[in-house]
PyMOL commands that place a pseudoatom at each C-alpha (Angstrom):
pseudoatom trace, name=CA, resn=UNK, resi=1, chain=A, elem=C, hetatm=0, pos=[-45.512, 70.469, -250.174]
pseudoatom trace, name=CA, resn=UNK, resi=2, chain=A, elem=C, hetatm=0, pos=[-42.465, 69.299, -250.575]
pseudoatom trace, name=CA, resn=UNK, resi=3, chain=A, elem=C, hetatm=0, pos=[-41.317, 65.627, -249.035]
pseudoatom trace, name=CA, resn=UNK, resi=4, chain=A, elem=C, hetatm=0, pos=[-38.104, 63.424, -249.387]
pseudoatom trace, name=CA, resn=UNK, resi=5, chain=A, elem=C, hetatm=0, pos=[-38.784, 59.615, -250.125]
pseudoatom trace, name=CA, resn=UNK, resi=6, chain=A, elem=C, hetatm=0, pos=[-35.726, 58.877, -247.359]
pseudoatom trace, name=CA, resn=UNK, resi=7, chain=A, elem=C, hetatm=0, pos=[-37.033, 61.593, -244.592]
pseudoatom trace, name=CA, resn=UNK, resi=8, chain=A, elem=C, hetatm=0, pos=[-36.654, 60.246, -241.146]
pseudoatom trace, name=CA, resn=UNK, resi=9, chain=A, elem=C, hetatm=0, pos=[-37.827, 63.193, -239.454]
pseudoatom trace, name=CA, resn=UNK, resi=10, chain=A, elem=C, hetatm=0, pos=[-41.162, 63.256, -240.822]
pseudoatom trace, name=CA, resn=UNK, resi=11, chain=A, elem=C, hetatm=0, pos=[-43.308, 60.023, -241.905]
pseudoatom trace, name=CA, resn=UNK, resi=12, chain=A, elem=C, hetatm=0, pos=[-44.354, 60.732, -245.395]
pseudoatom trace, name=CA, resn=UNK, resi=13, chain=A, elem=C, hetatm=0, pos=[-47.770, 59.433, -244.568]
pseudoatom trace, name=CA, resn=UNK, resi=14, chain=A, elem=C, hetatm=0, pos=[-48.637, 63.528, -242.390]
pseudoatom trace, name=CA, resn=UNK, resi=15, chain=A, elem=C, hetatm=0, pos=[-47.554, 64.927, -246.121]
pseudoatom trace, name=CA, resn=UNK, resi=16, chain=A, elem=C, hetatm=0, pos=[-50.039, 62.381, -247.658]
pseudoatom trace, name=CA, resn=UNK, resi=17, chain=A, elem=C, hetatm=0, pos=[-52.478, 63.267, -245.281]
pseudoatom trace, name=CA, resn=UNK, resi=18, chain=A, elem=C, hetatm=0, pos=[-52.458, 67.031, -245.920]
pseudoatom trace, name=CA, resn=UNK, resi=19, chain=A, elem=C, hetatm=0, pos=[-52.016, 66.055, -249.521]
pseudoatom trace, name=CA, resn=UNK, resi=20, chain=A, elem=C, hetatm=0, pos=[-55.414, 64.483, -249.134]
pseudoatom trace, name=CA, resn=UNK, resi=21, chain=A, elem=C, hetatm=0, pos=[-57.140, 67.396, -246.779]
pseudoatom trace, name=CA, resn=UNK, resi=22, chain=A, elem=C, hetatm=0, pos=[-55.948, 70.229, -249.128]
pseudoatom trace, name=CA, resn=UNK, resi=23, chain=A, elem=C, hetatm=0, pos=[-57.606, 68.096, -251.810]
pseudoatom trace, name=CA, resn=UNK, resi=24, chain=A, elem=C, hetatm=0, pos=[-60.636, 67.636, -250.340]
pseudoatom trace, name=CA, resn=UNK, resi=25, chain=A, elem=C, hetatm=0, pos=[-61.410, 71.527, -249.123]
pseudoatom trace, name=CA, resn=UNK, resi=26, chain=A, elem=C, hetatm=0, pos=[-60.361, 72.666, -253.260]
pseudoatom trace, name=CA, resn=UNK, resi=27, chain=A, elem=C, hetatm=0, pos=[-57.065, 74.362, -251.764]
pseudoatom trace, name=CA, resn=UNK, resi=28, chain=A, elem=C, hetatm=0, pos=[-54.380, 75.013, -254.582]
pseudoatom trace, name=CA, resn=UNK, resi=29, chain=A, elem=C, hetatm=0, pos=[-51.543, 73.040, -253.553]
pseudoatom trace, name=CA, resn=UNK, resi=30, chain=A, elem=C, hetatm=0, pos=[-49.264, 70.485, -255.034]
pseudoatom trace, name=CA, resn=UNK, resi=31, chain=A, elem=C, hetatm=0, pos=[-47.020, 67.262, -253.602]
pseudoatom trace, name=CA, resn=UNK, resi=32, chain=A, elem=C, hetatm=0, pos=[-44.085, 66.493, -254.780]
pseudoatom trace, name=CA, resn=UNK, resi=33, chain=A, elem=C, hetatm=0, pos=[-41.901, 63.284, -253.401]
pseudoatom trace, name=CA, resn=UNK, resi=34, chain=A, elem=C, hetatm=0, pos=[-38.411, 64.071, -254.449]
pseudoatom trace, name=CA, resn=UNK, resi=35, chain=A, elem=C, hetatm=0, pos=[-36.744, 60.481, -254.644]
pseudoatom trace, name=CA, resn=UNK, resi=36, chain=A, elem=C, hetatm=0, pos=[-33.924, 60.062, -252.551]
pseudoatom trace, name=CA, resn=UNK, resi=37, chain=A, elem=C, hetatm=0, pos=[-34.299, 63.029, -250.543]
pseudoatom trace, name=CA, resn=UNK, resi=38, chain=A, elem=C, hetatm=0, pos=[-33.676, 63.188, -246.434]
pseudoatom trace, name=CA, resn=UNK, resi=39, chain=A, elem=C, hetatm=0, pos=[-35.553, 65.956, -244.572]
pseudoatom trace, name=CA, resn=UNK, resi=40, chain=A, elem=C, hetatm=0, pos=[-32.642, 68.693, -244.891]
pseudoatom trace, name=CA, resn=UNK, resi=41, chain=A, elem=C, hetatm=0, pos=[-32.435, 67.650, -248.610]
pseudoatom trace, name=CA, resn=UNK, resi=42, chain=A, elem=C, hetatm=0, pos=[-28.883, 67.302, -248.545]
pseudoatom trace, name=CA, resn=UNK, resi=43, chain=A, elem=C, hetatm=0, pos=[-27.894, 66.461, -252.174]
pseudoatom trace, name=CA, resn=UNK, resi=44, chain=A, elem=C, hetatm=0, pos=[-28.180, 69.690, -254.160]
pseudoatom trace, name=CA, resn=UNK, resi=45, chain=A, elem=C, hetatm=0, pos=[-30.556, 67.906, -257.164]
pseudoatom trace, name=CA, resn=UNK, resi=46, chain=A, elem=C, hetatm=0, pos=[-33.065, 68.083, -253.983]
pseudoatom trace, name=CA, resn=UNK, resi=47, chain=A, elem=C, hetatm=0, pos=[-32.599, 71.361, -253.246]
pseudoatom trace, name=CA, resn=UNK, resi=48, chain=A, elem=C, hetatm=0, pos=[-32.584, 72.282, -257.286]
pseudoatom trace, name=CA, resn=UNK, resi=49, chain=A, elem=C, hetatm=0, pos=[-35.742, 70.293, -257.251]
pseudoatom trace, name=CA, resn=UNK, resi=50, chain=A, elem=C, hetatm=0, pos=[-37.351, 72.263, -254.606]
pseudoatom trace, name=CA, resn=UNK, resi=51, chain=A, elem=C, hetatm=0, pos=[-36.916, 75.659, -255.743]
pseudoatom trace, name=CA, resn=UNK, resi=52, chain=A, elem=C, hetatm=0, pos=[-38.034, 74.846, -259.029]
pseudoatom trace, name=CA, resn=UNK, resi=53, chain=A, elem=C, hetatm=0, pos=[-41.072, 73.877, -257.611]
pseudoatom trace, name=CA, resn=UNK, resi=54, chain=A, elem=C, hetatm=0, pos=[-41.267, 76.638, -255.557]
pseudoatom trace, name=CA, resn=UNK, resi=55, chain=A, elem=C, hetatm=0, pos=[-40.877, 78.826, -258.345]
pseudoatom trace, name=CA, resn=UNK, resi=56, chain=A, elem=C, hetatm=0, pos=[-43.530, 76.949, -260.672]
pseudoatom trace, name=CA, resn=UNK, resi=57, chain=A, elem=C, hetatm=0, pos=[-46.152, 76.918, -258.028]
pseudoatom trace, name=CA, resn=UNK, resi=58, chain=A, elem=C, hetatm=0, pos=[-45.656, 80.824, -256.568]
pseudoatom trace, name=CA, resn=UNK, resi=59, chain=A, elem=C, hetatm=0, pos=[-45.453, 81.670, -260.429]
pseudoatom trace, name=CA, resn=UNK, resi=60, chain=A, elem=C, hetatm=0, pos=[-49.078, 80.215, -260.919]
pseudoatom trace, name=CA, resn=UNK, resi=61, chain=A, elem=C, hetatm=0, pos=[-50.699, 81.326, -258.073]
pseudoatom trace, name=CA, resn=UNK, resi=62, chain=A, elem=C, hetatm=0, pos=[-49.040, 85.065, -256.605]
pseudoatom trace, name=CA, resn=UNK, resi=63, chain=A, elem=C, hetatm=0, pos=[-49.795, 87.803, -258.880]
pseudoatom trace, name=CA, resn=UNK, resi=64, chain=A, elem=C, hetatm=0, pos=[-47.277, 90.208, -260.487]
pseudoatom trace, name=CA, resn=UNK, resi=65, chain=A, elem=C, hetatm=0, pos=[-47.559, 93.316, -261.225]
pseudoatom trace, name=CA, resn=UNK, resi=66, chain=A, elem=C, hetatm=0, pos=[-50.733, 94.615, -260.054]
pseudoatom trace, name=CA, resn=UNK, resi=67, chain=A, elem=C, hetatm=0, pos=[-49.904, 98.349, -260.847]
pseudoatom trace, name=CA, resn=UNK, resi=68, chain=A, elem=C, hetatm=0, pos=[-49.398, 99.383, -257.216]
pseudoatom trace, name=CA, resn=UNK, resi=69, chain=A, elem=C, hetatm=0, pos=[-46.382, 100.877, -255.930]
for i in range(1, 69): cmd.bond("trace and resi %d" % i, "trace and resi %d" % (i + 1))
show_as sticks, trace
zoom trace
């Protein structure tokens, strides 16, 4: 999950909350606050932040290269 600090479309505190769910039921997940960030992450170190996550986390936990065609 992915949240900006300055998001005034969605309080931070539902990301904190599934933060804290996804932690409790052993779910693979991560949170990341990106400081300075609105909701449609607007300034492109946001958006650079995001995929990088996005990349890190799908690289950890989606298998490649299974053999299957």
């Amino acid at each position: 999950m992915i949240h900006g600090d300055r998001d005034a479309q969605a309080d931070v505190e539902q990301s904190q909350s599934m933060d804290a769910a996804l932690t409790r039921s052993g779910k693979p997940h991560r949170f990341v606050m990106i400081k300075d960030a609105d909701h449609q992450l607007s300034a492109e170190s946001a958006r650079v932040t995001m995929l990088r996550e996005l990349e890190t986390f799908l690289s950890a936990h989606v298998p490649v290269g299974n053999g299957t065609k």
